[in-house]
C-alpha positions in Angstrom: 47.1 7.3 44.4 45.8 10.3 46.2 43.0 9.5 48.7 39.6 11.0 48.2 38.4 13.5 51.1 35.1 14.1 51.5 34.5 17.4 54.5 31.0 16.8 55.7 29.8 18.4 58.7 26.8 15.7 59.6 27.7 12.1 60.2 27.2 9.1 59.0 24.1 6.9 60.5 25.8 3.8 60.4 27.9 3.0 64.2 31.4 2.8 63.7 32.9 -0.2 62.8 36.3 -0.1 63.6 37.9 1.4 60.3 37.1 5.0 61.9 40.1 7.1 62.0 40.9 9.6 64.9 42.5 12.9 65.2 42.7 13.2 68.7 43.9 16.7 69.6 46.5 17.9 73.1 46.7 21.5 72.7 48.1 21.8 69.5 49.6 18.4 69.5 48.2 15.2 67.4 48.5 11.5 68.4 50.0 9.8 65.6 52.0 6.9 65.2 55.3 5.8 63.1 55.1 7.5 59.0 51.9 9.3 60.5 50.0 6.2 61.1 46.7 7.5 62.7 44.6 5.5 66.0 41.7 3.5 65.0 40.4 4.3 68.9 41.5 7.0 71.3 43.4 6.5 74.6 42.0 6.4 78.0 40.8 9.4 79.4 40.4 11.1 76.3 37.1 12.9 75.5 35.4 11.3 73.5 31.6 12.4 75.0 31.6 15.7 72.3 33.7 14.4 69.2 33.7 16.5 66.6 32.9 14.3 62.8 35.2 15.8 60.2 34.5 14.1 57.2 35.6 10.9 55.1 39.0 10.1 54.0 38.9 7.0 51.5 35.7 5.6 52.8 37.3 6.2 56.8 34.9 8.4 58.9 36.9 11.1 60.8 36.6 11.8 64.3 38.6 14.4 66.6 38.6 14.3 69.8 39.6 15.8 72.8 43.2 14.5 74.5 43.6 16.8 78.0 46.9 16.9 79.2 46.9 13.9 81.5 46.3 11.6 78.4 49.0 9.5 77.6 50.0 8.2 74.3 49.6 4.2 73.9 52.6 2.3 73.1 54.1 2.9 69.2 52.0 6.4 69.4 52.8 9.8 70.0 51.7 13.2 70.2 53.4 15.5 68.0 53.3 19.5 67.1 50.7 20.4 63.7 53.9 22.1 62.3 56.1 19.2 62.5 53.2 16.6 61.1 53.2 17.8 57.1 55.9 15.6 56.2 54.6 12.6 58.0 51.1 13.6 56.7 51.4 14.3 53.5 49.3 17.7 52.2 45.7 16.3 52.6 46.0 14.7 56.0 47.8 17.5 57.2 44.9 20.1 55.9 42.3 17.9 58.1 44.4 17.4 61.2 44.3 21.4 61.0 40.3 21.1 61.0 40.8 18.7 63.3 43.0 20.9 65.9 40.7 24.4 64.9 37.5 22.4 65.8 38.7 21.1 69.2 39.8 24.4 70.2 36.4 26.0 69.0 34.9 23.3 71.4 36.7 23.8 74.3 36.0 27.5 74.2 32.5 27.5 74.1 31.1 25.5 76.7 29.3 28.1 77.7 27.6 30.7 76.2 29.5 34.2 76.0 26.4 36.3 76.6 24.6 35.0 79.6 27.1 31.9 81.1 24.6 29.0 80.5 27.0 25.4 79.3 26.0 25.5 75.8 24.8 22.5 73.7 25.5 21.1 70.3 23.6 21.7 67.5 21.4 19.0 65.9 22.8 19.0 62.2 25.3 21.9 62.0 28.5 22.9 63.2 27.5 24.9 66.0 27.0 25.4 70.0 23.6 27.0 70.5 22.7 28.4 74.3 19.7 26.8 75.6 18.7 29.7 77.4 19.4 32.9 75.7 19.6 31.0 71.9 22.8 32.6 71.0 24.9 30.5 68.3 28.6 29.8 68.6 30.6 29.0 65.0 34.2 28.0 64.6 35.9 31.2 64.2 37.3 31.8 60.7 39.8 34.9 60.4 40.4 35.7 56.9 44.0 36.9 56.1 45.1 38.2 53.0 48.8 37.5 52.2 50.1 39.0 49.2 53.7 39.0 46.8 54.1 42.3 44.8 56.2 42.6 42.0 58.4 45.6 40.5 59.3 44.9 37.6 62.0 42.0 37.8 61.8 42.3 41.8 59.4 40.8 44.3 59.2 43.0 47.7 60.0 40.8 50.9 59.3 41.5 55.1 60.8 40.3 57.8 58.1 39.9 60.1 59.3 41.6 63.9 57.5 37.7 65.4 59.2 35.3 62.8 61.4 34.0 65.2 63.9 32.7 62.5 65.5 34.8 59.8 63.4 34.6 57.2 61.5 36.8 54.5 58.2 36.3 53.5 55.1 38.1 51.4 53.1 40.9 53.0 50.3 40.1 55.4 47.5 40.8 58.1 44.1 40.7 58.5 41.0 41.6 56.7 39.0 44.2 58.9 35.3 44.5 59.4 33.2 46.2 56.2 36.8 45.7 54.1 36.7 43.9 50.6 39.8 41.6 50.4 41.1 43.9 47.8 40.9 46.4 50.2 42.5 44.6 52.9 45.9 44.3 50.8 46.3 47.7 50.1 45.7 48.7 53.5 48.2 46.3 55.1 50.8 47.3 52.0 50.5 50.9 52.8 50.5 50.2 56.7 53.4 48.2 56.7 55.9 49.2 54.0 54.4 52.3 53.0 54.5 51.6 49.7 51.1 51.6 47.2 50.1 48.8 44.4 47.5 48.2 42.3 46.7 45.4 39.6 45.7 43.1 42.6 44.9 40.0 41.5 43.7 36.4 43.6 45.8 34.0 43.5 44.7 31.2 46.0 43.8 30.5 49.6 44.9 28.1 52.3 43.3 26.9 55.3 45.9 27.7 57.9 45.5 26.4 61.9 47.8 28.4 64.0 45.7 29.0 65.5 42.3 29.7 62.5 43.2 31.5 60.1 42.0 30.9 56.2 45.2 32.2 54.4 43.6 34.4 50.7 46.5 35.0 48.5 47.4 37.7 46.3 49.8 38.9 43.3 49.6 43.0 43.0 52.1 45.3 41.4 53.7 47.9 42.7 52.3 51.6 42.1 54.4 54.2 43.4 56.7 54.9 46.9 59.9 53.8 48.4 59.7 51.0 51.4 59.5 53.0 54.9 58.7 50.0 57.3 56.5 50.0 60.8 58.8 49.2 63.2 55.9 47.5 65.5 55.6 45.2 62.4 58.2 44.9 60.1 62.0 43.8 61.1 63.3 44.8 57.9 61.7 44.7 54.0 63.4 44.9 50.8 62.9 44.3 46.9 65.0 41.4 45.8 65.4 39.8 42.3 64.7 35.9 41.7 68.6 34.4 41.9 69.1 36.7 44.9 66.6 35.7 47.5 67.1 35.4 51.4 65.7 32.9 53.7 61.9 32.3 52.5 59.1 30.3 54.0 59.4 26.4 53.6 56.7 25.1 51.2 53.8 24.0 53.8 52.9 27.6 53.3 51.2 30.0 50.4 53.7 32.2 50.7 56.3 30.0 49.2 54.0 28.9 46.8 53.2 32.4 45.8 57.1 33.0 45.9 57.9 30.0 44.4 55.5 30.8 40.9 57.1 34.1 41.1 60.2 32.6 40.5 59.3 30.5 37.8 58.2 32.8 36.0 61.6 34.8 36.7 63.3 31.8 34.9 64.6 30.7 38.6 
């Protein structure tokens, strides 16, 4: 049975009572135990002054909290990359250890107030540092990327990004610049990248994505006109391939191999 998630921002009035769970957060490492088994208390030393509510999973109030590096994992625990946890996590838990590990980060870089200095202070009720001095309000960052799959007739057009790492193809993306409509925003990066022009864009989905806070908007368009001329500062190497011919793709904890992935059924793949 899937477990109900409630994200709430305010928490609950009642003290805990043992069935809390905790996301507690080293870098971008989690603390979690064997098949993903999360603490019901943090370790020594970790901070626990400023944690951050998250929400309800299945009646359990959500906590992260802060693990520095000189926090050691108790016995049977261990802390383990965000990447690595979506087996062990399954697709919900994963989705709030990534609020978990985006909050923590937001907190630890804004203790103090980027106008005027002052150690800023949380605010009563919403999900925000305010400066006591100058009144200026800190929010978790949120950059919105759009990521889209576009199609020519029985082809899809994929990019090897020049940072992947790994080979590996994957739908166009980047990020949505200030006074841009999302629309926008995917033709821009299109053109920018590969040179070539779509129309027929069309949302598909988004995804929350925490490396480190992105929200992922996806998008189907159609190719328009213009042969692939990749940006070398960008793009390794793009291509159009057909549905039984793919290269290496994304694995499925991302949008893009969703997006690729419906593209493909509907190919008869």
């Amino acid at each position: 049975m899937a477990e109900t998630w409630e994200a709430l921002v305010v928490p609950p009035d009642a003290p805990a009572t043992g069935d809390d769970l905790w996301w507690c957060v080293q870098g971008s490492r989690l603390l979690v135990g064997k098949s993903g088994l999360l603490p019901t208390h943090v370790p020594p030393a970790a901070v626990t002054s400023d944690a951050l509510f998250l929400g309800v999973l299945d009646g359990h109030p959500c906590w992260a909290a802060d693990a520095g590096p000189e926090v050691e994992a108790p016995e049977g625990f261990t802390f383990m990359d965000l990447r690595a946890l979506h087996p062990a996590l399954g697709e919900q838990r994963w989705a709030i250890a990534g609020r978990a590990v985006q909050l923590v980060d937001w907190l630890r870089c804004h203790q103090y107030c980027g106008r005027c200095a002052t150690p800023t202070e949380a605010l009563r009720g919403e999900r925000a540092r305010r400066c006591p001095s100058c009144g200026l309000l800190a929010f978790p960052r949120l950059a919105p990327a759009v990521i889209t799959l576009v199609q020519r007739g029985e082809e899809a057009l994929l990019a090897q990004g020049v940072n992947f790492g790994v080979t590996m193809y994957s739908c166009l993306a980047g990020f949505v610049e200030p006074g841009e409509t999302l629309e926008e925003a995917v033709r821009r990066e299109i053109r920018e990248e590969v040179g070539v022009e779509v129309d027929e864009v069309r949302y598909i989905a988004s995804q929350p994505w925490p490396f480190p806070h992105s929200l992922m908007i996806g998008f189907r368009a159609a190719w328009a006109s213009g042969e692939i001329r990749i940006d070398p500062a960008e793009i390794a190497d793009a291509g159009w391939f057909r549905a039984d011919e793919l290269p290496p793709i994304p694995p499925g904890i991302s949008i893009a191999r969703r997006l690729i992935d419906a593209w493909r059924a509907e190919q008869g793949a």
